[in-house]
C-alpha positions as CSV (number, residue, x, y, z in Angstrom):
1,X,0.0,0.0,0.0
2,X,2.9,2.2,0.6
3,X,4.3,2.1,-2.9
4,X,0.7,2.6,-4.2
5,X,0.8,5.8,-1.8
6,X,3.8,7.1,-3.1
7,X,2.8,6.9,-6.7
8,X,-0.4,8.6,-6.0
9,X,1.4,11.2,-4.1
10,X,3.4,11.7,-7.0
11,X,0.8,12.1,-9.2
12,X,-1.4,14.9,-6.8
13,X,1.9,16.9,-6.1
14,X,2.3,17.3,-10.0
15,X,-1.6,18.6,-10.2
16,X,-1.4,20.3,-6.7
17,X,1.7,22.3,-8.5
18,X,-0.2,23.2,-11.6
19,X,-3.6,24.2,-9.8
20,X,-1.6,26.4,-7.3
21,X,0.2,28.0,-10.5
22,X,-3.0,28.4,-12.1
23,X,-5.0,29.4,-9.2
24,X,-2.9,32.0,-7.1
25,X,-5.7,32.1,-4.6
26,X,-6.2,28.4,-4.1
27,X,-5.7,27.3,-0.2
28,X,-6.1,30.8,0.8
29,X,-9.8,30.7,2.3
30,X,-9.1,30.8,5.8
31,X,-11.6,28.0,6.8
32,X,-9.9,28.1,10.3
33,X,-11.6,31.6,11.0
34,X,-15.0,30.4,11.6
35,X,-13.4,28.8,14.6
36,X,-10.6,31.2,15.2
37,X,-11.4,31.9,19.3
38,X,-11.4,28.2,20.1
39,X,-8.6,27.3,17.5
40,X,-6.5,30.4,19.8
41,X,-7.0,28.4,23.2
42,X,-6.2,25.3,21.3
43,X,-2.9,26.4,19.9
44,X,-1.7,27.9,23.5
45,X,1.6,26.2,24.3
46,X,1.3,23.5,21.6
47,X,2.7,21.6,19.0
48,X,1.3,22.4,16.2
49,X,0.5,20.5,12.6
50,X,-1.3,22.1,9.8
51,X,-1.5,19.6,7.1
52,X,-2.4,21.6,3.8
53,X,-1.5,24.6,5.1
54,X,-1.7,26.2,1.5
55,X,-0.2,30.3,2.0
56,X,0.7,29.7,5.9
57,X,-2.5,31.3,7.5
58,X,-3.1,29.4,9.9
59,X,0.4,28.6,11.1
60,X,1.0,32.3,11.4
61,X,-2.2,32.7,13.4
62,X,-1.4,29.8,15.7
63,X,2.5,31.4,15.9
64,X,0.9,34.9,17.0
65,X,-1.6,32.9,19.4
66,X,1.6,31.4,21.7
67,X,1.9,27.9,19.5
68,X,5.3,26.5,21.2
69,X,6.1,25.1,17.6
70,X,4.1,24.8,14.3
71,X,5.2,23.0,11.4
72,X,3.1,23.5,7.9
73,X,2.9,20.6,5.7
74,X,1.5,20.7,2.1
75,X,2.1,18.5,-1.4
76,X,2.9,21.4,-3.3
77,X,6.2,23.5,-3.0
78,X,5.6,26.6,-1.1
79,X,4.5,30.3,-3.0
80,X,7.1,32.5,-3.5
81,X,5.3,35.0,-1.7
82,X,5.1,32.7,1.4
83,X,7.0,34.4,4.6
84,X,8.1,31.7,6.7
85,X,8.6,33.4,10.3
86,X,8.8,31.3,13.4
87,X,7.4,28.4,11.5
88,X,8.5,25.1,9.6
89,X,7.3,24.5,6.2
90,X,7.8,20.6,4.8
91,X,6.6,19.5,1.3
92,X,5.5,16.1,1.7
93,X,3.0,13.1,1.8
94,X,0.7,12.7,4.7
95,X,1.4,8.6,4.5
96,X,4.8,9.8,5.9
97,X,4.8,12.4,8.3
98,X,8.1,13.4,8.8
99,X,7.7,13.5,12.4
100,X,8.5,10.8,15.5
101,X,5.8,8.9,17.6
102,X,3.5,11.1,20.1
103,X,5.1,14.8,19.6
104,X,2.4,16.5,17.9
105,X,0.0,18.6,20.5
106,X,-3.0,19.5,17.6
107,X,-3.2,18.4,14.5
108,X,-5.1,20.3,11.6
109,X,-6.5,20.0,8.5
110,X,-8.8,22.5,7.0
111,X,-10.6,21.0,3.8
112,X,-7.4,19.1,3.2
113,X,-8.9,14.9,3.9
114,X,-11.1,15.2,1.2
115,X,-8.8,15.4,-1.5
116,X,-7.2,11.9,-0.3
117,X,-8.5,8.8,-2.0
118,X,-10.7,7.1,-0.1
119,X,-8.6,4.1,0.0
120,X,-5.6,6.0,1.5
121,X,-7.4,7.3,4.1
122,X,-6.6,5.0,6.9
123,X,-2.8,4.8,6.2
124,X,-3.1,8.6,6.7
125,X,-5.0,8.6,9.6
126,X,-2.9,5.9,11.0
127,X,0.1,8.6,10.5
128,X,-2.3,11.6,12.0
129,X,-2.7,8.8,15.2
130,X,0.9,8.0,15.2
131,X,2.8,11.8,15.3
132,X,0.1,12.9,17.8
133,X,1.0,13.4,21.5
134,X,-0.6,11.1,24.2
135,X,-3.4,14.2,25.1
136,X,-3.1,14.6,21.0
137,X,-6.3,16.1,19.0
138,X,-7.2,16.7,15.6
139,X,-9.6,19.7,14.8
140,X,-10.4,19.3,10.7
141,X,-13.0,20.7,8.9
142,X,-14.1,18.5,5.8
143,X,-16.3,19.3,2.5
144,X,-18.7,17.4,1.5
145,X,-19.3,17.5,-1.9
146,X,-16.9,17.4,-5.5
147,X,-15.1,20.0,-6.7
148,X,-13.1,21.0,-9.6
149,X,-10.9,24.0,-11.0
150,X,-9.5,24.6,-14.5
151,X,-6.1,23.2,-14.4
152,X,-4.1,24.1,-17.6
153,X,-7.1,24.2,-20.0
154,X,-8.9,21.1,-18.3
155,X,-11.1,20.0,-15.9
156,X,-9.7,18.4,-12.5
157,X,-11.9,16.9,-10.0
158,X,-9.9,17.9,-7.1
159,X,-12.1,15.9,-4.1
160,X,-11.1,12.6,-4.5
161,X,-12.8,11.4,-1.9
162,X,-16.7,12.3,-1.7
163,X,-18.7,11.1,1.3
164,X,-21.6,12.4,3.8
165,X,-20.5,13.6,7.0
166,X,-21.8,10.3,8.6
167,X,-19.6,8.0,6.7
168,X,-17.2,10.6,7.6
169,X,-17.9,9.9,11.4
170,X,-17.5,7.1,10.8
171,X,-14.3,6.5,9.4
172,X,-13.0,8.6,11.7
173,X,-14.3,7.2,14.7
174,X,-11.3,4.2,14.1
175,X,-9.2,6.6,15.1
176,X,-10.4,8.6,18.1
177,X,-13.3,9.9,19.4
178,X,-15.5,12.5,17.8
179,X,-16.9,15.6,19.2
180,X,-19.0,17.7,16.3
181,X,-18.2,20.8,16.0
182,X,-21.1,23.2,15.5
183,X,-24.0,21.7,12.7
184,X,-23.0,19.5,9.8
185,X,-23.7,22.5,6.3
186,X,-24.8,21.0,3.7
187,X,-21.6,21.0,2.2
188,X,-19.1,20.8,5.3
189,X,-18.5,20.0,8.8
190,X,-16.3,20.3,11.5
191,X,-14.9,17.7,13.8
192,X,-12.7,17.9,17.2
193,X,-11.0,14.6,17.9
194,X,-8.9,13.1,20.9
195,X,-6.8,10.9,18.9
């Protein structure tokens, strides 16, 4: 499953770099803001992962808010414009997190799990379960529904993985226990984990 991982890492990195390019916005939406206050007392003397961290936001808003260390992760190189201040940046996979066992505090992902293939999901959450301290928690919000961008002329499906918040709950639920954040949209939802 590994080498399967690593080809299909490949592959989104190579469209992740062209949808970036084509798209100077992309990533940039600030879905943490609709939970910034408890996302502040979250980040207080923590270790911080953002996994997709697209421009930085939320690492620099969990720097400013007293994060001990954060560490930004993404499958695309960063933007030039990108300041990296009191933060680390690492372009890589999510099937291996370049961190040891039990020394990440909270670990994020804002609309970031849906564009995983369904069938990598667990290797990834298995990593997420792994790098996370022993009072480790995940706060991720997740869409809902496909989406796709013009990517040099043609049409990508960029949500490879498309499920209701349920089966969400569900496949989640292997991996810690769930606490809802707020009322599943339509479209998204937002979880709190103890992994």
């Amino acid at each position: 499953m590994i080498e399967d991982a690593d080809g299909i890492f490949k592959a989104q990195q190579a469209l992740y770099e062209r949808v970036y390019a084509n798209h100077k916005d992309y990533g940039a939406h600030g879905h943490y803001k609709a939970h910034a206050g408890t996302l502040a007392v979250m980040v207080k003397h923590k270790t911080v992962l953002d996994i997709g961290c697209g421009d930085g936001a939320f690492c620099k808003y969990a720097k400013i808010n007293g994060a001990a260390a954060v560490f930004g992760l993404d499958i695309a190189s960063p933007r030039e414009e990108m300041e990296i201040k009191g933060w680390y940046y690492f372009c890589t996979s999510t099937h291996h997190l370049p961190f040891d066992d039990n020394t990440t505090d909270l670990i994020t992902a804002f609309d970031v799990l849906e564009h995983i293939p369904e069938r990598q999901l667990p290797l990834v959450m298995s990593e997420i379960k792994r790098v996370a301290s022993k009072t480790g928690k995940a706060f991720f919000t997740i869409a809902t529904h496909p989406c796709s961008k013009m990517v040099d002329n043609r049409e990508e499906e960029l949500h490879a993985t498309v499920m209701t918040s349920a089966k969400w709950v569900q496949m989640l639920t292997e991996f810690g226990s769930i606490q809802l954040i707020g009322h599943p949209q339509s479209n998204r939802f937002t979880v709190q984990m103890k992994l």
